[in-house]
FISEVO-253517 format. One record per residue (C-alpha): x, y, z; residue number from 1; residue in three letters. Coordinates in nm, 4 decimals, padded with zeros to 6 digits. Each point is the difference from the previous one (the first is absolute). Last residue first. Layout:
{gudo {X Y Z} NUM "ALA"} ...
//
This chain:
{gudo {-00.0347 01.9191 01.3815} 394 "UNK"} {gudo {-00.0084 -00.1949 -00.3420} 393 "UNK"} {gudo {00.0634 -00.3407 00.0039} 392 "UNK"} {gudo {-00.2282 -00.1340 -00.2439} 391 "UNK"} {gudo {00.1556 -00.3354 -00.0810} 390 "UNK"} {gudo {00.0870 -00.0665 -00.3678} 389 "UNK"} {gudo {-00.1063 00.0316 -00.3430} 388 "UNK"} {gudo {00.0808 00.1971 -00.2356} 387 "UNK"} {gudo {00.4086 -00.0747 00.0083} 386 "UNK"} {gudo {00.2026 00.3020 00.0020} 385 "UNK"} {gudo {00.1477 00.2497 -00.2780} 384 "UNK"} {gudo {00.3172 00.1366 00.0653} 383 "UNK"} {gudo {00.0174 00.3974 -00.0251} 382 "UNK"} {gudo {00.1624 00.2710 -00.2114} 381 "UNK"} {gudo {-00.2689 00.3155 00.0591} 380 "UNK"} {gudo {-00.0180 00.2103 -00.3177} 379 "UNK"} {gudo {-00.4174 00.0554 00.0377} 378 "UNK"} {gudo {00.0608 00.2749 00.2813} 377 "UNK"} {gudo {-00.1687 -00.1862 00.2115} 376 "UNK"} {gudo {-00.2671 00.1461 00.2510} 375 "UNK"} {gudo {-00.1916 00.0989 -00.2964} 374 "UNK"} {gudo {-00.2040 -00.3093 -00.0014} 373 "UNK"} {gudo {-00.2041 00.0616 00.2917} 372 "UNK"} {gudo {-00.0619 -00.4134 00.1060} 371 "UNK"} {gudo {00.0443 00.1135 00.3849} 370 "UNK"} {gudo {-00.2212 00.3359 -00.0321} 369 "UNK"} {gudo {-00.2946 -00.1988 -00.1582} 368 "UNK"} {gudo {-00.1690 00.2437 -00.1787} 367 "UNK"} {gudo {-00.3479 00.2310 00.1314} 366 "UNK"} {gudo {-00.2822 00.0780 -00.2283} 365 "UNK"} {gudo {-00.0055 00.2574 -00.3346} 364 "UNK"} {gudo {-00.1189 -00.2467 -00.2056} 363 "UNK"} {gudo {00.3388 -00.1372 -00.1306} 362 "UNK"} {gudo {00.0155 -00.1145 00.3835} 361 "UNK"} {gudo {-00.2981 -00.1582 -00.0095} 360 "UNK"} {gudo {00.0778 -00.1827 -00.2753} 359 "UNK"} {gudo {00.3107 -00.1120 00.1309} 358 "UNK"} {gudo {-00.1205 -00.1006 00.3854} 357 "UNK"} {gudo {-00.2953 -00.2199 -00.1900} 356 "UNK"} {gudo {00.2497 -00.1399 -00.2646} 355 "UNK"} {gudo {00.2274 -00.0535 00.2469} 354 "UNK"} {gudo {-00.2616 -00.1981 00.2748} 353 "UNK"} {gudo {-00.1543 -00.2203 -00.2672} 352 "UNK"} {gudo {00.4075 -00.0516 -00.1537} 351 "UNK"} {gudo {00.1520 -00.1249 00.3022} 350 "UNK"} {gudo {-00.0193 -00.3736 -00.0635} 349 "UNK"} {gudo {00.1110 00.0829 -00.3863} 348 "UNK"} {gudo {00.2709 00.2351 00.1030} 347 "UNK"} {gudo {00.1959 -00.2261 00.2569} 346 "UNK"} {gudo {00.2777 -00.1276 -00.2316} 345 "UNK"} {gudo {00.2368 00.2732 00.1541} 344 "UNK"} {gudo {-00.2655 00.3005 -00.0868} 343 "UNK"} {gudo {00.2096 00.1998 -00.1652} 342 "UNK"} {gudo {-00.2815 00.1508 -00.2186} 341 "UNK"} {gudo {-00.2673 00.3228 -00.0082} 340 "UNK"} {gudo {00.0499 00.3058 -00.1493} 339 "UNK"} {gudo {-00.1243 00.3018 -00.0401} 338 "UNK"} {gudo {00.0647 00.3150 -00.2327} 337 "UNK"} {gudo {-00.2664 00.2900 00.0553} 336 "UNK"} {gudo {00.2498 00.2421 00.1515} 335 "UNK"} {gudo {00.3196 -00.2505 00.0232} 334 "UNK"} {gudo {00.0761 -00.2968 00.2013} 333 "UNK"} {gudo {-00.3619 -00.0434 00.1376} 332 "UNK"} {gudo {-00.0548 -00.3296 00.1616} 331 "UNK"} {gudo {00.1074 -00.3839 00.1083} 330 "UNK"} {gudo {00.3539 -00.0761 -00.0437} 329 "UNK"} {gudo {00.0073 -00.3711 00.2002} 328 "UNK"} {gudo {00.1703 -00.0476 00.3256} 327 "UNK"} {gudo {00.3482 -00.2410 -00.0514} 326 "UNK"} {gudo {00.2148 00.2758 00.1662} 325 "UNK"} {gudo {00.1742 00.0118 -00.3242} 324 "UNK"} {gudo {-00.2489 -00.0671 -00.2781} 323 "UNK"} {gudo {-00.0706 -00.3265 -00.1306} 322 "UNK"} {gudo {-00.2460 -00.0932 -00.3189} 321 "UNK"} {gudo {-00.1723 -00.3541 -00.1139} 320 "UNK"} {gudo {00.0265 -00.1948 -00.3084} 319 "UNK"} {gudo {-00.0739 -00.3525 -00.0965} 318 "UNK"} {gudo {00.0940 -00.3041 -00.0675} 317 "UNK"} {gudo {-00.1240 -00.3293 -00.0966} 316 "UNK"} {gudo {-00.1019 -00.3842 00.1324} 315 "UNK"} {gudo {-00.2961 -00.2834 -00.1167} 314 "UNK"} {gudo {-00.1462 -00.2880 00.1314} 313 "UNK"} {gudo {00.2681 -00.1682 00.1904} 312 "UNK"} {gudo {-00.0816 -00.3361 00.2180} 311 "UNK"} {gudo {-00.1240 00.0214 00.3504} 310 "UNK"} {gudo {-00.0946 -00.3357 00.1911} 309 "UNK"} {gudo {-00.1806 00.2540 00.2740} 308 "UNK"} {gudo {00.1581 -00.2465 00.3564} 307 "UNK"} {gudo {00.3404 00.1785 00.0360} 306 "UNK"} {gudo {-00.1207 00.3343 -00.0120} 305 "UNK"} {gudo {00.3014 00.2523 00.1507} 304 "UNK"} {gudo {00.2240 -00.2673 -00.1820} 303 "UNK"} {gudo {-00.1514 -00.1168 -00.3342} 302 "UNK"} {gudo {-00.0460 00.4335 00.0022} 301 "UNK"} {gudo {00.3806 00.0685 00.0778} 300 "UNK"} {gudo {00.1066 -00.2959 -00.2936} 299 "UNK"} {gudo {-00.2327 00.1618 -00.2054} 298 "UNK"} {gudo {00.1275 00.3565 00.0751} 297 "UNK"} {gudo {00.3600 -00.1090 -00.0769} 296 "UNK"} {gudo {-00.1050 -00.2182 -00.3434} 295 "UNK"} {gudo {-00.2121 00.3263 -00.1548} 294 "UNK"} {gudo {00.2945 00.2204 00.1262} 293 "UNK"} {gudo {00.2479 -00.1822 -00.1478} 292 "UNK"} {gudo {-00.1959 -00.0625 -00.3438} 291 "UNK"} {gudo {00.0482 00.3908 -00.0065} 290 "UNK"} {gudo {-00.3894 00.1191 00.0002} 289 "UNK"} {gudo {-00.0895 00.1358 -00.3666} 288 "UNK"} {gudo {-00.0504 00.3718 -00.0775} 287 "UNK"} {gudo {00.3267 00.0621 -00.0512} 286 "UNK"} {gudo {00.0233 00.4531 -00.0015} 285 "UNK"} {gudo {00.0705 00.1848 -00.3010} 284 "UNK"} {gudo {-00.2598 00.2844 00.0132} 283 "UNK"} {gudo {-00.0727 00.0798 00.3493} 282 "UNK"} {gudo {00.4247 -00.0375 00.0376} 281 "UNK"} {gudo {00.1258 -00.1547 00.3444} 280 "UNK"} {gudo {00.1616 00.1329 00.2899} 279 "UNK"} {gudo {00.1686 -00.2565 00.2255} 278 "UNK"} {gudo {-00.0874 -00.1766 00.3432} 277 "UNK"} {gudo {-00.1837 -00.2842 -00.2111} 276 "UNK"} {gudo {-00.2554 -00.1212 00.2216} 275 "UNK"} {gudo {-00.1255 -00.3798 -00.0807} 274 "UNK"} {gudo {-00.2672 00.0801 00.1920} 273 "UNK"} {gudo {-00.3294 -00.2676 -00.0334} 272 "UNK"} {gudo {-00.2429 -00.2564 00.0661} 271 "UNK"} {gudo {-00.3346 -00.0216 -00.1565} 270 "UNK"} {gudo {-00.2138 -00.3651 00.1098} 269 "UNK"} {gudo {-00.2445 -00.2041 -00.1727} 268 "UNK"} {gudo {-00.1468 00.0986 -00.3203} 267 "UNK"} {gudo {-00.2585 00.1849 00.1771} 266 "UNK"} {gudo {00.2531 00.1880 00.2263} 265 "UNK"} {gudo {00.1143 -00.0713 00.3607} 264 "UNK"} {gudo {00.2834 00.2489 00.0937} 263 "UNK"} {gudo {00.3695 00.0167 00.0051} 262 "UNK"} {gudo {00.2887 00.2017 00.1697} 261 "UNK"} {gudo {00.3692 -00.0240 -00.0677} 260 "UNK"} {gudo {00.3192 00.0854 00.1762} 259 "UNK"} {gudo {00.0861 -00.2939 00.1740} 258 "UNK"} {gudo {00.0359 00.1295 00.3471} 257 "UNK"} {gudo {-00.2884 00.1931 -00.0622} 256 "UNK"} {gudo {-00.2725 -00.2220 -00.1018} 255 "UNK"} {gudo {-00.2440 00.1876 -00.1146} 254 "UNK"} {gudo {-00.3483 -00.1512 00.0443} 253 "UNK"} {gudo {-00.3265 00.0096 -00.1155} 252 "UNK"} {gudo {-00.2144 -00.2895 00.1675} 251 "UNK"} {gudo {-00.2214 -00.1855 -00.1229} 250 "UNK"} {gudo {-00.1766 -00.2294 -00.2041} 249 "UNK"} {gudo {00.2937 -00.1736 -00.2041} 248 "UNK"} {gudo {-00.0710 -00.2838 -00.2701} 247 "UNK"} {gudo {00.3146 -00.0162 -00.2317} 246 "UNK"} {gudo {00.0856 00.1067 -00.3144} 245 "UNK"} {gudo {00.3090 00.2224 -00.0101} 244 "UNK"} {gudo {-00.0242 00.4111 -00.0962} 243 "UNK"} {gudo {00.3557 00.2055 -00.0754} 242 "UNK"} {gudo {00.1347 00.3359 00.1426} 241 "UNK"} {gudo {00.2341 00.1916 -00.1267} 240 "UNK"} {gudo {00.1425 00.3483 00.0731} 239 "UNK"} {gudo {00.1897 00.2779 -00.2034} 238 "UNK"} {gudo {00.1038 00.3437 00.1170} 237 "UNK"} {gudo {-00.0946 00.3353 -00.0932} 236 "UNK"} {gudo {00.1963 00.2837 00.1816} 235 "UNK"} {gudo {-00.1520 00.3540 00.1295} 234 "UNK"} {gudo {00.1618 00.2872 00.1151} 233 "UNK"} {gudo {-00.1586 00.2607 -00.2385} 232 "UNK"} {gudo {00.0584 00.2438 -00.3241} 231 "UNK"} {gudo {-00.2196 00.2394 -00.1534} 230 "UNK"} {gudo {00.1282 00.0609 -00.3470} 229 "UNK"} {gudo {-00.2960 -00.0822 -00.1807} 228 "UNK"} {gudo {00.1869 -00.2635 -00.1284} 227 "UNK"} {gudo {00.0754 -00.1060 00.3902} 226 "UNK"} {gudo {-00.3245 -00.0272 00.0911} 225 "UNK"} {gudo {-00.0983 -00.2864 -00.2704} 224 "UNK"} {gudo {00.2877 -00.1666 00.0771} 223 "UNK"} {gudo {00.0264 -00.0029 00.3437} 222 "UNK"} {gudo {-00.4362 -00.0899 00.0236} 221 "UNK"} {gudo {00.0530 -00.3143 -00.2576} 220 "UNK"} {gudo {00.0963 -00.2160 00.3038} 219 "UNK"} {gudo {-00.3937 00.0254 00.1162} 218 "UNK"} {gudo {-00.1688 00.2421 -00.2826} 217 "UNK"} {gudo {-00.1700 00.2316 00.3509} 216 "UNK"} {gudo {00.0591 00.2997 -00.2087} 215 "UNK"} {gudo {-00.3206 00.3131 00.1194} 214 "UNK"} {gudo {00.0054 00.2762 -00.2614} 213 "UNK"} {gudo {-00.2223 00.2783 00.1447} 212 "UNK"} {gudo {-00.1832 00.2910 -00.1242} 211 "UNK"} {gudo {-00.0026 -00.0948 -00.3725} 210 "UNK"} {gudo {00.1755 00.0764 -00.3549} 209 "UNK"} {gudo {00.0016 -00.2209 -00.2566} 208 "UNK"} {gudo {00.2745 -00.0406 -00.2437} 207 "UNK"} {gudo {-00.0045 -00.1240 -00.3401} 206 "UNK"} {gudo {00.3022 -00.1340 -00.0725} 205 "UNK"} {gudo {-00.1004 -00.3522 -00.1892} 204 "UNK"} {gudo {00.0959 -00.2036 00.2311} 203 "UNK"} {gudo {-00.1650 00.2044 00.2600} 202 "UNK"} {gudo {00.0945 00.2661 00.2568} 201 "UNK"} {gudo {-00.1463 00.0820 00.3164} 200 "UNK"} {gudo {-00.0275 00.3034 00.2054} 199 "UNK"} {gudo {00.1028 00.2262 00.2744} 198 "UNK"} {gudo {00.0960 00.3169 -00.0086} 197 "UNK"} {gudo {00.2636 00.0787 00.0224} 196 "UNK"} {gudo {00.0782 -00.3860 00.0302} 195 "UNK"} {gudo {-00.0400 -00.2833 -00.2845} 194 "UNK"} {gudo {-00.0458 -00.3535 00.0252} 193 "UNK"} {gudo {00.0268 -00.2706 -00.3358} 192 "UNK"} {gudo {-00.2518 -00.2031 -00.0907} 191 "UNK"} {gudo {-00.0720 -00.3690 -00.1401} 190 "UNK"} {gudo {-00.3311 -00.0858 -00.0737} 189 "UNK"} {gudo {-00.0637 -00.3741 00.0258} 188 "UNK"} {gudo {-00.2707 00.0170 00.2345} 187 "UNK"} {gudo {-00.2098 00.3920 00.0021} 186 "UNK"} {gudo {-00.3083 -00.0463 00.2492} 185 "UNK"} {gudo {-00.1962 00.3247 00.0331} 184 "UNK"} {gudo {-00.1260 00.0820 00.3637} 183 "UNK"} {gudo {-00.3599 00.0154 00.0493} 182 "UNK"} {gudo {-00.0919 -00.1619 00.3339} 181 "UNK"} {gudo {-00.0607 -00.3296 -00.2619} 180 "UNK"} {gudo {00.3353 00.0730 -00.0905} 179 "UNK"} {gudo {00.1590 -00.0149 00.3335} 178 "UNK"} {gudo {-00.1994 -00.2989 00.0814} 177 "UNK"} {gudo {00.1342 -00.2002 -00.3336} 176 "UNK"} {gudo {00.3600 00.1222 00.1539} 175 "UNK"} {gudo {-00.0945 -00.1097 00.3411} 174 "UNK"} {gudo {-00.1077 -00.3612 -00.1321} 173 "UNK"} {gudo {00.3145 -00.0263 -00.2242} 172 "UNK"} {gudo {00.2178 00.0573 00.2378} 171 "UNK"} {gudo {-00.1506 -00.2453 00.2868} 170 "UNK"} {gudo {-00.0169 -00.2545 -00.3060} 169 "UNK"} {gudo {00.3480 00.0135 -00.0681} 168 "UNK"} {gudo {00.0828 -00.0171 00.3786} 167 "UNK"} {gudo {-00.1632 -00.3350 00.0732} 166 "UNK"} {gudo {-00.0606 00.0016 00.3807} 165 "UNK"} {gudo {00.1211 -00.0840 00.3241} 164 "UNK"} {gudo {-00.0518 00.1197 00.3397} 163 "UNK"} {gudo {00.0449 00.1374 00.3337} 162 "UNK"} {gudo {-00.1316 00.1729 00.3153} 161 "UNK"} {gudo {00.0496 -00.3189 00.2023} 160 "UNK"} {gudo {00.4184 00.0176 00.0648} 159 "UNK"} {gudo {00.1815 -00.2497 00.1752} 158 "UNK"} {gudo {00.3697 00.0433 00.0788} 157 "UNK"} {gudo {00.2376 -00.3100 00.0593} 156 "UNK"} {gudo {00.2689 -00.1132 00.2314} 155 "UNK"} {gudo {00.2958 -00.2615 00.0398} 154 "UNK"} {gudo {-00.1091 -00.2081 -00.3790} 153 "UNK"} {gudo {00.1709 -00.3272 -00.0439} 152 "UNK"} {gudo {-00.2626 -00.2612 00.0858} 151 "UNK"} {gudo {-00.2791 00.2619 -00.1741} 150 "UNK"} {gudo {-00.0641 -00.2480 -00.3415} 149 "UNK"} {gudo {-00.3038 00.2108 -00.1139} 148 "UNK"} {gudo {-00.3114 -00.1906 -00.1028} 147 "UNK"} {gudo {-00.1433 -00.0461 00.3862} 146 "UNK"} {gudo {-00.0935 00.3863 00.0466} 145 "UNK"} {gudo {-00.1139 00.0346 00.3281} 144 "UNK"} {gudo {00.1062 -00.2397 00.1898} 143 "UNK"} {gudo {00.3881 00.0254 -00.1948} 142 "UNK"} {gudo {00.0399 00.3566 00.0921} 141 "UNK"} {gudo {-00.1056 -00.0854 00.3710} 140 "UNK"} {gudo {00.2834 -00.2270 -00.0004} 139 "UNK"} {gudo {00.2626 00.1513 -00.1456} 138 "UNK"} {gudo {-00.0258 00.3363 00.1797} 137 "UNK"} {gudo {-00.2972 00.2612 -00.1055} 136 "UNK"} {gudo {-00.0514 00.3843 00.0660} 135 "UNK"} {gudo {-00.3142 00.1724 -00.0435} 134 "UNK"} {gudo {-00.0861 00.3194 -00.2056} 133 "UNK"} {gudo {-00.2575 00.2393 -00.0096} 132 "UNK"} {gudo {00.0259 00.3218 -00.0517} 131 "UNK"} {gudo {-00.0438 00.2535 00.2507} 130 "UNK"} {gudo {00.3541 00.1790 00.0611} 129 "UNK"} {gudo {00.1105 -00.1686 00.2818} 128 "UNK"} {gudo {-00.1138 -00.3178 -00.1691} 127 "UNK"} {gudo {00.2652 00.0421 -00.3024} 126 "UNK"} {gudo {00.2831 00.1363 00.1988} 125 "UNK"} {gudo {-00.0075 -00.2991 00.2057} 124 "UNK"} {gudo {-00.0239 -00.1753 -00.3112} 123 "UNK"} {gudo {00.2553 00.1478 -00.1437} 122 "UNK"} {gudo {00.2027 -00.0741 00.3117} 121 "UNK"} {gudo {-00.0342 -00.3562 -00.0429} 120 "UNK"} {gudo {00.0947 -00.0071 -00.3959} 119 "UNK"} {gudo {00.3001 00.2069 00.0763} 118 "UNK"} {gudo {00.1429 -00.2649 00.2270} 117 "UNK"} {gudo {-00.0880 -00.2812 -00.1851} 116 "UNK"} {gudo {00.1950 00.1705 -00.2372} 115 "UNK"} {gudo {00.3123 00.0568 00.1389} 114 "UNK"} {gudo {00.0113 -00.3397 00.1626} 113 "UNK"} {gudo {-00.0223 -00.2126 -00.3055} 112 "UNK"} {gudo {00.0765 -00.3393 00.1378} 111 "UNK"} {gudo {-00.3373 -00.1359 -00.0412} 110 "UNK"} {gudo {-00.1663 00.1710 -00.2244} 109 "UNK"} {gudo {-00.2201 00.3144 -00.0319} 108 "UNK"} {gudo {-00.3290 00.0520 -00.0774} 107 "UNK"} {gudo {-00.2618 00.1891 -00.2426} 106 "UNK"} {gudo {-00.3637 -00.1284 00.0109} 105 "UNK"} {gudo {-00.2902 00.1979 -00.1882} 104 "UNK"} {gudo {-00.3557 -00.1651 00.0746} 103 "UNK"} {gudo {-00.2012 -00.0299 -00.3112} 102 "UNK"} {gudo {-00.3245 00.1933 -00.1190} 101 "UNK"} {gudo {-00.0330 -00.0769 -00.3636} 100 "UNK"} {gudo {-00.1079 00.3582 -00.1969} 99 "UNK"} {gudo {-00.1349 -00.1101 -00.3436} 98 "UNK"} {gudo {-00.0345 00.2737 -00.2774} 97 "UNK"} {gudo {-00.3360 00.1888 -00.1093} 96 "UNK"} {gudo {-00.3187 -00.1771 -00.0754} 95 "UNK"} {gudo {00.0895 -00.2999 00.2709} 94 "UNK"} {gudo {00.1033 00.2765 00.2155} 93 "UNK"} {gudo {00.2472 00.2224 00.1373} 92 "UNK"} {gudo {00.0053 00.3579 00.0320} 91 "UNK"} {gudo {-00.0970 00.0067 00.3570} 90 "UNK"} {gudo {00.2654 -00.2772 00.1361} 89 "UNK"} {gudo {00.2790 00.1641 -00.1727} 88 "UNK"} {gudo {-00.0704 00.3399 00.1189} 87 "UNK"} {gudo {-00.0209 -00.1061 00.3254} 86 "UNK"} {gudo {00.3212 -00.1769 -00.0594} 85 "UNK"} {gudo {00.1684 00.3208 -00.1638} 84 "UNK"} {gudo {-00.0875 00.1695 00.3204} 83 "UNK"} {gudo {00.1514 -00.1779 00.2394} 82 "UNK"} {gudo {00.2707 -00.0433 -00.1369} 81 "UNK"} {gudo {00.0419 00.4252 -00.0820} 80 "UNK"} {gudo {-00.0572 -00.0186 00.3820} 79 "UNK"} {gudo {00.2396 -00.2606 00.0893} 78 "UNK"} {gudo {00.2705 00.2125 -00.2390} 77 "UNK"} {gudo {-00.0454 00.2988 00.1668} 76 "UNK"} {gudo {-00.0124 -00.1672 00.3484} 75 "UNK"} {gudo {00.3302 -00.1455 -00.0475} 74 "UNK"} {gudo {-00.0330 -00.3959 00.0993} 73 "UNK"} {gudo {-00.1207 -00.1179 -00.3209} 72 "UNK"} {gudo {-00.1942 -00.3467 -00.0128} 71 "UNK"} {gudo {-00.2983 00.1556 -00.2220} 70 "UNK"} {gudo {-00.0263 -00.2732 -00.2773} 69 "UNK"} {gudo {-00.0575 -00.0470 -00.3782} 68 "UNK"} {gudo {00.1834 -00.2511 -00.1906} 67 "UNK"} {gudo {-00.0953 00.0184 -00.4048} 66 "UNK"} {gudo {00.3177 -00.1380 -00.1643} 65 "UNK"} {gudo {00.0931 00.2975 -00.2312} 64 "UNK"} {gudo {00.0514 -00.0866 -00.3615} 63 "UNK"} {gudo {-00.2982 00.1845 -00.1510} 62 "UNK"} {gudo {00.0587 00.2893 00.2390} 61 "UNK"} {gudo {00.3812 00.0368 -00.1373} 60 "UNK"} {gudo {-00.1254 00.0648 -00.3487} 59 "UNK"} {gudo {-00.2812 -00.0985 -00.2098} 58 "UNK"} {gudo {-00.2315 00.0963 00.2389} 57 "UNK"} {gudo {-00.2654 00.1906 -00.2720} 56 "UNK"} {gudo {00.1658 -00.0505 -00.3283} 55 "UNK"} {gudo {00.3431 00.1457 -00.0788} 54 "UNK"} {gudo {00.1235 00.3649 -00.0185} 53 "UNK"} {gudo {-00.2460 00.0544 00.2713} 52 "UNK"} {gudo {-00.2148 00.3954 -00.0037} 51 "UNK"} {gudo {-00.2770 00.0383 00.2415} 50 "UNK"} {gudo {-00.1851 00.3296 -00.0779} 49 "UNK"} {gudo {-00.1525 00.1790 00.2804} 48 "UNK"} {gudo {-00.3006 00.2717 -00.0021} 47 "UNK"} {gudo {-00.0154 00.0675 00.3831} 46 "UNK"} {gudo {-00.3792 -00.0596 00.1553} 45 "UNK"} {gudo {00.0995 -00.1878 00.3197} 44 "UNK"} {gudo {-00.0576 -00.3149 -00.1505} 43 "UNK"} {gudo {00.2252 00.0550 -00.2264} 42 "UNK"} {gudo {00.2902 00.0763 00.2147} 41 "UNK"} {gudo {-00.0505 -00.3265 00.2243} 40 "UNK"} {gudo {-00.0015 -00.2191 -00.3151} 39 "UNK"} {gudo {00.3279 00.1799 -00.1845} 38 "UNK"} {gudo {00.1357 -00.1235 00.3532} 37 "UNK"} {gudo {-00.0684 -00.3368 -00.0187} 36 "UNK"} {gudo {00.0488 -00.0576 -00.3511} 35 "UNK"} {gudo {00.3729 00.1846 00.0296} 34 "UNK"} {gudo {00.0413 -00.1916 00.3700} 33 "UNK"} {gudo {-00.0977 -00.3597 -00.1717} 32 "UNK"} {gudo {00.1983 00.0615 -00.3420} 31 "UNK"} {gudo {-00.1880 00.2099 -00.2610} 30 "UNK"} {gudo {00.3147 00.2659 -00.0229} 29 "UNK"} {gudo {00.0448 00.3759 -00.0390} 28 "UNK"} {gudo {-00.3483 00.1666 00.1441} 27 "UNK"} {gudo {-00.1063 00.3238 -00.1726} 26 "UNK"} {gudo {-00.1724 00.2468 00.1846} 25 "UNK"} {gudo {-00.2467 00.2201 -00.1130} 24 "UNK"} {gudo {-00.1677 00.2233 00.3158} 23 "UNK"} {gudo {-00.3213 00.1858 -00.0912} 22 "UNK"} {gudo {-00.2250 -00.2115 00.2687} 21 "UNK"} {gudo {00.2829 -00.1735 00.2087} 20 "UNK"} {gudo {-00.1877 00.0639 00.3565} 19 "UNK"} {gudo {00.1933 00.1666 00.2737} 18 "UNK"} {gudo {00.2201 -00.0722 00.3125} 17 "UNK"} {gudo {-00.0816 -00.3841 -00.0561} 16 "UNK"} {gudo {-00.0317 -00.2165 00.2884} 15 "UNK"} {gudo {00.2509 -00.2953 00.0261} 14 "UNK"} {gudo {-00.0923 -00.3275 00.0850} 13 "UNK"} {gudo {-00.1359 -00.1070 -00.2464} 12 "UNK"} {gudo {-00.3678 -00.2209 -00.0359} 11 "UNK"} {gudo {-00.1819 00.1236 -00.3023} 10 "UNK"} {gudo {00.0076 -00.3673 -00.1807} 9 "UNK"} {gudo {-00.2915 -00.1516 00.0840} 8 "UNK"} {gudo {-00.2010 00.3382 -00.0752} 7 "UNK"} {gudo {00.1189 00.0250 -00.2870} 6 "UNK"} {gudo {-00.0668 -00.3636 -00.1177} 5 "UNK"} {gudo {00.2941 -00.2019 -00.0881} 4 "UNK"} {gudo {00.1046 -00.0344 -00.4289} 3 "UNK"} {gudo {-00.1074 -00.3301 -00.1813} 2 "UNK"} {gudo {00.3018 -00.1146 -00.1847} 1 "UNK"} 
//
């Protein structure tokens, strides 16, 4: 994997209160956000260590499906959109990982008043604030992309700031970048999180002391926190998604009536959901789609794109984490303890804007006041909610 030039990838949005020269951190986790940010802190002079107890995106940001947009109507969330694209865009490369620019579509169907509703208004919201977005009835939806079956839709959202890539190689790009910035790459070295002061501790109980511990380990994050006896309000919960052959150009969508979204993909088209509203264990999860979801979300895909001949490829599961007002826990949750997950199965399409805001933050720099993590207790009893759905956030 052939890492990004510097100067390609020196594009955040965040400025840095100071530089990381003298600062050891160690980053918890080689997904997308732990790669990402281990990355931004390296480059910025800080000696970091990026532990994984598996191999480099072995975890949740192997599994994820790659959608990237900006169709957020909250103007914290638009600009963290925003952002990610750009970053995207400027990382990618046919040395580094493919960025596919691809309209994003969400809709609503005929019928389903509520949200139809909340889809026009979001985009109200949307352009008020300065990001693009048109809205689409039947017809125009069908002129301008002719493979979606639109007879049954009442309104639709387009986004143009968006995108698909392959997330395994996104991870593994930033992480080779992070170590040719000068962080050290430890894969398959499990580690356990200490406080007062902070540190790590191996298999083998040697402990190693540093400035910062930084856990972005995905559904791993409770567990890890919680045996060094910090506790937070955070559930992991298990998703599938599943790829068909077929011949698909564009667009992205997310159908929300039916509760699924899919994507064009080399092998033909990724579709997925397949929420499970319950908590699930890291360690003991099914990795393998139900056979109900795989024959639901065909019969959804043979429907939303009548004319692709789709057939299955393959289907599995994976992880991602809920909180209780559905915004991730991004930041410092004890003196030189940070964390980073909740992210509601938007981590990876965030994770060029977190990584940035994270490190930066680690550095000195200014948090994210919304995704503070100490504004739980960590003993909250809450439902989890499905990932994806329509931003309705005032």
């Amino acid at each position: 994997m052939t890492a990004p030039d510097e100067s390609e990838l020196a594009v955040g949005a965040d400025a840095f209160a100071q530089d990381g020269a003298g600062l050891e951190v160690a980053v918890i986790g080689a997904g997308a956000i732990g790669a990402t940010t281990a990355y931004d802190l390296a480059r910025e002079g800080a000696t970091v260590t990026l532990y994984d107890k598996g191999s480099i995106a072995s975890g949740a940001s192997g599994r994820a499906a790659g959608v990237c947009y900006n169709a957020f109507a909250d103007p914290l969330e638009a600009e963290l959109g925003a952002d990610a694209i750009e970053r995207f865009r400027a990382l990618s490369g046919d040395e580094t990982f493919p960025f596919v620019e691809c309209p994003y579509v969400w809709l609503a169907r005929d019928g389903d008043t509520e949200r139809a509703n909340q889809i026009r208004d979001q985009i109200e919201r949307m352009q008020a604030n300065g990001t693009i977005a048109l809205e689409a009835d039947a017809d125009a939806l069908a002129a301008r992309f002719p493979a979606l079956r639109t007879d049954d839709v009442a309104v639709a959202g387009i986004a143009g700031a968006a995108g698909y890539t392959d997330p395994g190689t996104y991870t593994a790009c930033l992480a080779a970048a992070a170590n040719g910035a000068g962080a050290t790459l430890e894969p398959n070295t499990p580690v356990e999180v200490r406080t007062d002061p902070s540190r790590v501790v191996l298999e083998d109980g040697t402990e190693h002391e540093v400035d910062a511990v930084v856990v972005a380990a995905g559904a791993h994050t409770k567990q890890l926190l919680s045996d060094a006896g910090v506790s937070i309000s955070m559930k992991p919960y298990r998703v599938q998604a599943l790829i068909a052959s077929g011949d698909v150009d564009e667009p992205m969508c997310y159908d929300a009536s039916g509760a699924f979204y899919l994507r064009p993909h080399p092998d033909g088209v990724l579709a997925g959901d397949g929420t499970e509203l319950v908590e699930a264990d890291p360690d003991a999860y099914d990795r393998d789609a139900d056979p109900e979801f795989v024959d639901e979300t065909l019969e959804r895909l043979r429907h939303r794109l009548p004319a692709a001949d789709l057939d299955l490829e393959r289907a599995w599961a994976g992880l991602c984490t809920a909180t209780p007002d559905r915004e991730p826990l991004v930041g410092e949750l004890r003196p030189g303890l940070y964390v980073a997950t909740g992210f509601q199965g938007h981590g990876f399409m965030r994770s060029p804007a977190i990584g940035d805001r994270l490190a930066a933050d680690v550095l000195g720099g200014t948090g994210i006041d919304a995704f503070d993590p100490t504004r739980f207790d960590g003993d909250e009893s809450f439902e989890i909610g499905d990932g994806m759905a329509i931003d309705t956030t005032q």
